[in-house]
N, C-alpha and C positions, 0 to 999 in steps of 0.2 A: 925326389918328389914324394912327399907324407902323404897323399893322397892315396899310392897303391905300394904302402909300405905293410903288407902283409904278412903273416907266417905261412910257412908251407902248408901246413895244414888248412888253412883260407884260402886255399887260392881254388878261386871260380871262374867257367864261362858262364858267362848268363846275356840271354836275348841277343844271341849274335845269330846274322843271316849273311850265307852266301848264296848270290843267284848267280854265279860266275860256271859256265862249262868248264870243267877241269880234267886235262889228261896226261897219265904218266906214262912213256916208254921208258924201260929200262936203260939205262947208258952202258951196264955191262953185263953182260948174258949170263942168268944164272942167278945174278944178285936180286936177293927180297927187299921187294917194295909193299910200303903201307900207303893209302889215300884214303882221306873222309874229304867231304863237303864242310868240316869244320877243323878237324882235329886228325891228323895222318897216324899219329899213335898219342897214346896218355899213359905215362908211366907215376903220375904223380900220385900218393895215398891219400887220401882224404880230399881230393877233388870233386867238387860236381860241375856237372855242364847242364846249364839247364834252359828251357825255353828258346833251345836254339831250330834252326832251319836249314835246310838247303835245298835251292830251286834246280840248281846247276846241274846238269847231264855231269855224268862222273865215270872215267872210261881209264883201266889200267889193261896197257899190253908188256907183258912180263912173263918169262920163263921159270923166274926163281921160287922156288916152294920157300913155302909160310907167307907168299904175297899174301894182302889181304885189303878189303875196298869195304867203305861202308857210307851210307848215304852221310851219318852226321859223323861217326869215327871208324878208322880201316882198322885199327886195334886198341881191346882194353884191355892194357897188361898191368896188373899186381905182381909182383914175387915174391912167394911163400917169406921172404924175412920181413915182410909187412902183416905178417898176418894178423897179428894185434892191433896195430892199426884202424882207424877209418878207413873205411873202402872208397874205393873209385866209384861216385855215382853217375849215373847220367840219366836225367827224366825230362819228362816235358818236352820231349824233340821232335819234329818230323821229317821226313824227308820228300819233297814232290819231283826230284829227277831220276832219268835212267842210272842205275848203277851196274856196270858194265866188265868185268875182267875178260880178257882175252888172252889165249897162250899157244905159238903153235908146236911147243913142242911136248913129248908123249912118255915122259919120263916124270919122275918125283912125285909128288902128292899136294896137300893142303895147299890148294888154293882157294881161298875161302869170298865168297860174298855175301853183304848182308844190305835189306835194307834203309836200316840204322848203326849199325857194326859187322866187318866182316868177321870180327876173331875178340873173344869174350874169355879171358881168363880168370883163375879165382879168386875172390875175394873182391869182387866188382859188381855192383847192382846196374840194370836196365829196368827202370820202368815210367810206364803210362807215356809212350815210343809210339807211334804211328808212322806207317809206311805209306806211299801214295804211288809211289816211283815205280819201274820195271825193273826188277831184278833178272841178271842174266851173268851167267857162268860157262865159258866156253872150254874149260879144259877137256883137257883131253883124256888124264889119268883119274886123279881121284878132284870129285868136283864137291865143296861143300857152298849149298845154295840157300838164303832162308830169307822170309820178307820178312824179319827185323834182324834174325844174327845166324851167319854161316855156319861158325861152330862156338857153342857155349861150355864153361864149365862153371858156370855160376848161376846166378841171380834173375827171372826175367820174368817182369809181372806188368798187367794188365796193360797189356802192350797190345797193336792191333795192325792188320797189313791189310791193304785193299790194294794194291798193287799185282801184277802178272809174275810170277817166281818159274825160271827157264833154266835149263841146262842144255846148249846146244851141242854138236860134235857127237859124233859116234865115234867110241873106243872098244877098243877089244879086251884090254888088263883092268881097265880102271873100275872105280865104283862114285856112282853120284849119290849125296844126300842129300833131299832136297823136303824144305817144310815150311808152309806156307806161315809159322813164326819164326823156326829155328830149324836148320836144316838137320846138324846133329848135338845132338845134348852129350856132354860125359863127364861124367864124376867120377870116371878113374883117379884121380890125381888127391879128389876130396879129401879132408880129413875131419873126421866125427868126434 
């Protein structure tokens, strides 16, 4: 079909809505899961998603570190051999459901929630994002929380959250970041 004969580089979402509640359990213990309300992960360079939605309550119960959950995407990954590239954009989105990870066990780290992305790698832009939804993070160990992205190493502008940002569970080893744009920002990885 000549209609969506694109090049990689064109390829978009635009104006897409899900009002569908979505929940993932892991099928094998340990193993990392991604979930969005649009998009579970985006590995593509030059992508945008834009003017999308989601209504749907969004609920991951998972063990595996690097899970990640995000109202419109659960992760935005580039890798560094894109760097030259177009980035992964994503603007114009919002999210009005609960966005939910759950974990009961008390080991590993980065489980991240966001909500608009749980997990934002480099070379990726977010903006002009609004949150509406309940962000919640129940780990146990290390908890990354943010009402638009869990944890960032890129790009995140004039983005907005009017939603509740929670970290529930008490732990004894672990550390939560929690911010009511971005939970934690880091540009370890950057390069100038």
């Amino acid at each position: 079909n000549t209609r969506f004969n694109h090049k990689l580089e064109e390829l978009k979402i635009t104006d897409c809505k899900n009002s569908a509640d979505i929940s993932l359990t892991e099928l094998q213990a340990g193993k990392t899961v991604r979930l969005g309300g649009v998009v579970g992960i985006c590995r593509a360079q030059g992508t945008d998603i834009s003017e999308c939605a989601n209504e749907g309550d969004l609920t991951i119960n998972a063990s595996g570190v690097n899970s990640c959950i995000g109202g419109i995407c659960g992760f935005l990954d580039i890798w560094a051999d894109y760097k030259d590239n177009d980035p992964l954009v994503l603007y114009k989105s919002e999210n009005h459901g609960t966005v939910k990870l759950i974990t009961s066990v008390d080991n590993g780290n980065d489980r991240l929630v966001g909500g608009i992305v749980g997990k934002q790698s480099l070379y990726t832009k977010i903006s002009e994002c609004t949150n509406h939804g309940s962000v919640i993070n129940s780990s146990k160990r290390v908890a990354y929380c943010g009402g638009v992205v869990g944890k960032s190493d890129a790009w995140v502008y004039k983005c907005k959250n009017n939603g509740s940002v929670t970290v529930t569970d008490a732990y004894t080893t672990g550390m939560a970041h929690v911010g009511g744009i971005v939970g934690y920002l880091d540009d370890a990885n950057a390069q100038y």
